[in-house]
ZAMARGU-4260 file (C-alpha; in steps of 0.2 Angstrom, whole numbers, plus 5000, padded with zeros to 4 digits):
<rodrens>
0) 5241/5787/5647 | 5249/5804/5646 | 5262/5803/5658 | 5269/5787/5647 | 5266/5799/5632
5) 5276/5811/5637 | 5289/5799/5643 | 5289/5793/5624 | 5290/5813/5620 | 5305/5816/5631
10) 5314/5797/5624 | 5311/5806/5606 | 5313/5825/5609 | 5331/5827/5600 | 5324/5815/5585
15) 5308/5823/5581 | 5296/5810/5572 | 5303/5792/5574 | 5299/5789/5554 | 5305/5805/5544
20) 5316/5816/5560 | 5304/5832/5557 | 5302/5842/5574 | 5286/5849/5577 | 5275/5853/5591
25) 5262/5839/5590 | 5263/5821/5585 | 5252/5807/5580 | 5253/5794/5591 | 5258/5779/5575
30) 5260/5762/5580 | 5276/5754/5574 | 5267/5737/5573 | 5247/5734/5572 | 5244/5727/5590
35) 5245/5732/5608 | 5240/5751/5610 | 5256/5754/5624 | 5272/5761/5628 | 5281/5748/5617
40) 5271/5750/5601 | 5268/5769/5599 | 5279/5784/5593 | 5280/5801/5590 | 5275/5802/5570
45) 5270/5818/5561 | 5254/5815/5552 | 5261/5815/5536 | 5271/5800/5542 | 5256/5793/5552
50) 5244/5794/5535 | 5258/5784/5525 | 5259/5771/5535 | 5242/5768/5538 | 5236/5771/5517
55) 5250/5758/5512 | 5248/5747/5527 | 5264/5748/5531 | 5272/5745/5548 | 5287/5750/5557
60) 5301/5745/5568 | 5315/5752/5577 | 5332/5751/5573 | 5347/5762/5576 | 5343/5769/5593
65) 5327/5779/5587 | 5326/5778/5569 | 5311/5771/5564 | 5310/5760/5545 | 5293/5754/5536
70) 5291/5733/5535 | 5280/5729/5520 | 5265/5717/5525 | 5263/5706/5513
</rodrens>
C-alpha cells in the first residue's frame, strides 16, 4: 500500500536506489527476489536499474545496511 511505500521511501531516502545509490524523484518499485509483492521484497530502484534486472533475470538481495547486489539465477 502507499503508506508502506513510503515507509520504504523514508528507510532509503539518504541511499537513493537500493542497486546503483542514484537519487532521484521517483523509483520503480523492483523486487529483490521474484516472489511476495510486500514490504520485505520491494525497493526503491531507478528504472534503469529495474529494466537490468528484470532483462537479465537477475535478482537481488541486501547486504551492508542498504546496499543492494544482483544474484545470477541459474
Amino acid at each position: 500500500n502507499s503508506e508502506t511505500w513510503e515507509q520504504i521511501l523514508e528507510t532509503f531516502k539518504d541511499r537513493g536506489c537500493a542497486v546503483c545509490g542514484v537519487k532521484q524523484n521517483n523509483y520503480d518499485q523492483g523486487h529483490l527476489k521474484f516472489g511476495p509483492y510486500n514490504e520485505n521484497n520491494i525497493v526503491p530502484m531507478c528504472s534503469s536499474c529495474n529494466n537490468w534486472g528484470q532483462r537479465y533475470n537477475l535478482e537481488f538481495e541486501l547486504r551492508d545496511g542498504l546496499r543492494a547486489r544482483p544474484i545470477l539465477i541459474k
